[in-house]
Backbone as a ProteinNet text record, in pm:
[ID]
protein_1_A
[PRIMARY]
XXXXXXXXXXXXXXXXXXXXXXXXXXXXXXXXXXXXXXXXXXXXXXXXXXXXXXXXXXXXXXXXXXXXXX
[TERTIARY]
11545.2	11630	11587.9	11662.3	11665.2	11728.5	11625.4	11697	11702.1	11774.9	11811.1	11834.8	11746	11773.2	11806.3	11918.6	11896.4	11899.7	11914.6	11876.7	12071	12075.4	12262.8	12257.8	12164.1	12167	12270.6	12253.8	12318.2	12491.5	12464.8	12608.1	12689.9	12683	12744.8	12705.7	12700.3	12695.5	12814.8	12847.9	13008.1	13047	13164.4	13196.7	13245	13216.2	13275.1	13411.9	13446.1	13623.9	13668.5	13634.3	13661.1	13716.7	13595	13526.6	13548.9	13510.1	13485.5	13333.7	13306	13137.8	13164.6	13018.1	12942.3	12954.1	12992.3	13020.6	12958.5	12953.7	12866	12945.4	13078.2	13175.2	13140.7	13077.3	13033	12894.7	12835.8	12666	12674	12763.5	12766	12829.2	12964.3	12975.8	12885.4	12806.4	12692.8	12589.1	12568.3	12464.4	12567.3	12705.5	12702.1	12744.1	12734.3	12791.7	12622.1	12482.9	12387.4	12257.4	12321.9	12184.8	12113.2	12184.3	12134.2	11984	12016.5	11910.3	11799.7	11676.2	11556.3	11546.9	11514.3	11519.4	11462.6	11419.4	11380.6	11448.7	11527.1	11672.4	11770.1	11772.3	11872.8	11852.1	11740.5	11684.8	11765.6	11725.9	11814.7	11962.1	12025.4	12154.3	12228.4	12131.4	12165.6	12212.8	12055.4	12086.1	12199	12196.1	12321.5	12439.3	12469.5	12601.8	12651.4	12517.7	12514.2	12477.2	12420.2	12473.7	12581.6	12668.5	12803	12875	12830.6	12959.8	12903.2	12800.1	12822.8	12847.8	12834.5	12842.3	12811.7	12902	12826.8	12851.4	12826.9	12819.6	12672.8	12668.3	12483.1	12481.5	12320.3	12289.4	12277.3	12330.2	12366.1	12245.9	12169.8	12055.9	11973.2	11884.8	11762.6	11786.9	11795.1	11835.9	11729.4	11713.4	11620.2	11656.1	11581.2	11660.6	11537.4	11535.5	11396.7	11504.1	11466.8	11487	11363.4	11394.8	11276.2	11314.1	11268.7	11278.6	11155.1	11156.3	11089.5	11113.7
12204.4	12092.6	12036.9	11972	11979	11798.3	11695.7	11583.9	11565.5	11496.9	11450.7	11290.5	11296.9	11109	11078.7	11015	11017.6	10825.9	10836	10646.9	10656.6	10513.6	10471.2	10572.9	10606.3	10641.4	10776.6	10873.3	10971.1	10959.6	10918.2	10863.7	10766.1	10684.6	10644.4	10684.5	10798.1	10831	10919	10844	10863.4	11013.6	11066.1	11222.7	11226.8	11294.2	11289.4	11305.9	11408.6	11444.3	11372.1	11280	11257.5	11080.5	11023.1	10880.1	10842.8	10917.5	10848.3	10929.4	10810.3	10869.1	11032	11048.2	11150.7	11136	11005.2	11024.2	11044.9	11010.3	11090.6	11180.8	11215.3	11273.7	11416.6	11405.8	11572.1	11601.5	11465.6	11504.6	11597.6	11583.5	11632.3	11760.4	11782.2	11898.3	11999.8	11999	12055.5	12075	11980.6	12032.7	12141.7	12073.7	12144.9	12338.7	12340.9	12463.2	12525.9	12450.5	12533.6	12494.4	12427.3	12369.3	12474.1	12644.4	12766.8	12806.9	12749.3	12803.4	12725.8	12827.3	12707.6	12641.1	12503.8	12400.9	12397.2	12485.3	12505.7	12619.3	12708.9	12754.4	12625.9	12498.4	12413.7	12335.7	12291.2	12194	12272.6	12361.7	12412.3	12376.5	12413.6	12417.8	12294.7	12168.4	12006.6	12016.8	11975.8	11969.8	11976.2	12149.2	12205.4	12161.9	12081.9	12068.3	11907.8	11832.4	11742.2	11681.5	11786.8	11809.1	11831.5	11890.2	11961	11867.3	11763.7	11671	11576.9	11529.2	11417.7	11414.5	11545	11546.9	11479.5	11423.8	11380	11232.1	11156.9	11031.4	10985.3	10867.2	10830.1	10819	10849.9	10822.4	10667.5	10628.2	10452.8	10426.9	10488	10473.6	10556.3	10532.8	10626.5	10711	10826.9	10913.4	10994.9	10969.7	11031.4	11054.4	11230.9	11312.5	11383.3	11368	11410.1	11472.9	11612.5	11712.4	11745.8	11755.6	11809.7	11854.3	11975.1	12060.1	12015.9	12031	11977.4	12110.2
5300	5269.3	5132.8	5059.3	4872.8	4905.6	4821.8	4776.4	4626.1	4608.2	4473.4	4427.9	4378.8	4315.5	4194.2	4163.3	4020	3951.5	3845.3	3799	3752.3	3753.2	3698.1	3519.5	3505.9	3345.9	3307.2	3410.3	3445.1	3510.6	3610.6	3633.5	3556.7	3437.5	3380	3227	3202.8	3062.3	3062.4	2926.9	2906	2839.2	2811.9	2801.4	2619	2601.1	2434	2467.7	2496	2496.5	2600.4	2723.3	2838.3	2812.2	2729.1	2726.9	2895.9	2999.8	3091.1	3156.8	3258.5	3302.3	3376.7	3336.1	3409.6	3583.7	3620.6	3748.6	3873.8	4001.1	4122.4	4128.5	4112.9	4193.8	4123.3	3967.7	3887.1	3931.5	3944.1	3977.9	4149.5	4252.5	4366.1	4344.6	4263.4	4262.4	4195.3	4056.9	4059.4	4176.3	4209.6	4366.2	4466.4	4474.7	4576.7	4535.4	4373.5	4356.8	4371.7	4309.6	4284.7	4380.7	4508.4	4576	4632.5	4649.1	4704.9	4595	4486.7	4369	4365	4309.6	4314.2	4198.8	4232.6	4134.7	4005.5	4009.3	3827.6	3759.7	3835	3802.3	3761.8	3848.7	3821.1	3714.9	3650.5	3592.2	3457.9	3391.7	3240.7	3277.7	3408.7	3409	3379.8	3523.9	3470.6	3339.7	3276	3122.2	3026.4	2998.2	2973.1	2997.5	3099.3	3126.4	3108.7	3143.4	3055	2931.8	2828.6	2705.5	2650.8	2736.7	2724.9	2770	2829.3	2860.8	2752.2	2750.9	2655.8	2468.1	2470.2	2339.9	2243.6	2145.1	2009.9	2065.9	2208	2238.8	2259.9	2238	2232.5	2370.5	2398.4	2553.2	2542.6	2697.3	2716.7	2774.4	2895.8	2941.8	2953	3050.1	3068.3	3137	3137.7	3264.2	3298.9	3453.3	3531.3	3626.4	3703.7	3802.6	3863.9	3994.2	4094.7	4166.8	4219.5	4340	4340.2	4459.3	4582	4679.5	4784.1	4868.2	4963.5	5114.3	5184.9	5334.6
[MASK]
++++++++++++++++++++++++++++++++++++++++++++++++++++++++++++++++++++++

C-alpha cells in the first residue's frame, strides 16, 4: 500500500498554457496511472510533468510531495 501527501504548493500552481491549477483532480490521475511503479520510478516522472505543466509560470509556493509504501 503507497501514500501520498502533498503541501497546497502543488495543487495550486498554475499552468502556463492552462492559467488554471495543477489541481487534485491531475495529482490523482498521475497516481492512479503510475501507483503500480516504484516510487523512485515516479519521482522523475512527477517532476517532468510538472515542469511541463507549469512552464514559463513562477512557482506560487513551496511544493512538497512524500510517498511511501508500507
Amino acid at each position: 500500500m503507497k501514500f501520498y501527501l502533498t503541501t497546497d504548493g502543488l495543487l495550486d500552481q498554475v499552468g502556463n498554457k492552462t492559467k488554471f491549477t495543477f489541481s487534485k483532480q491531475r495529482f490523482k490521475n498521475f497516481i492512479s496511472q503510475h501507483y503500480n511503479k516504484p516510487l523512485s520510478e515516479q519521482k522523475p516522472l512527477l517532476i517532468q510533468m510538472l515542469e511541463d505543466y507549469q512552464g514559463n509560470e513562477i512557482q506560487r509556493d513551496d511544493i512538497t510531495i512524500i510517498g511511501f509504501a508500507v
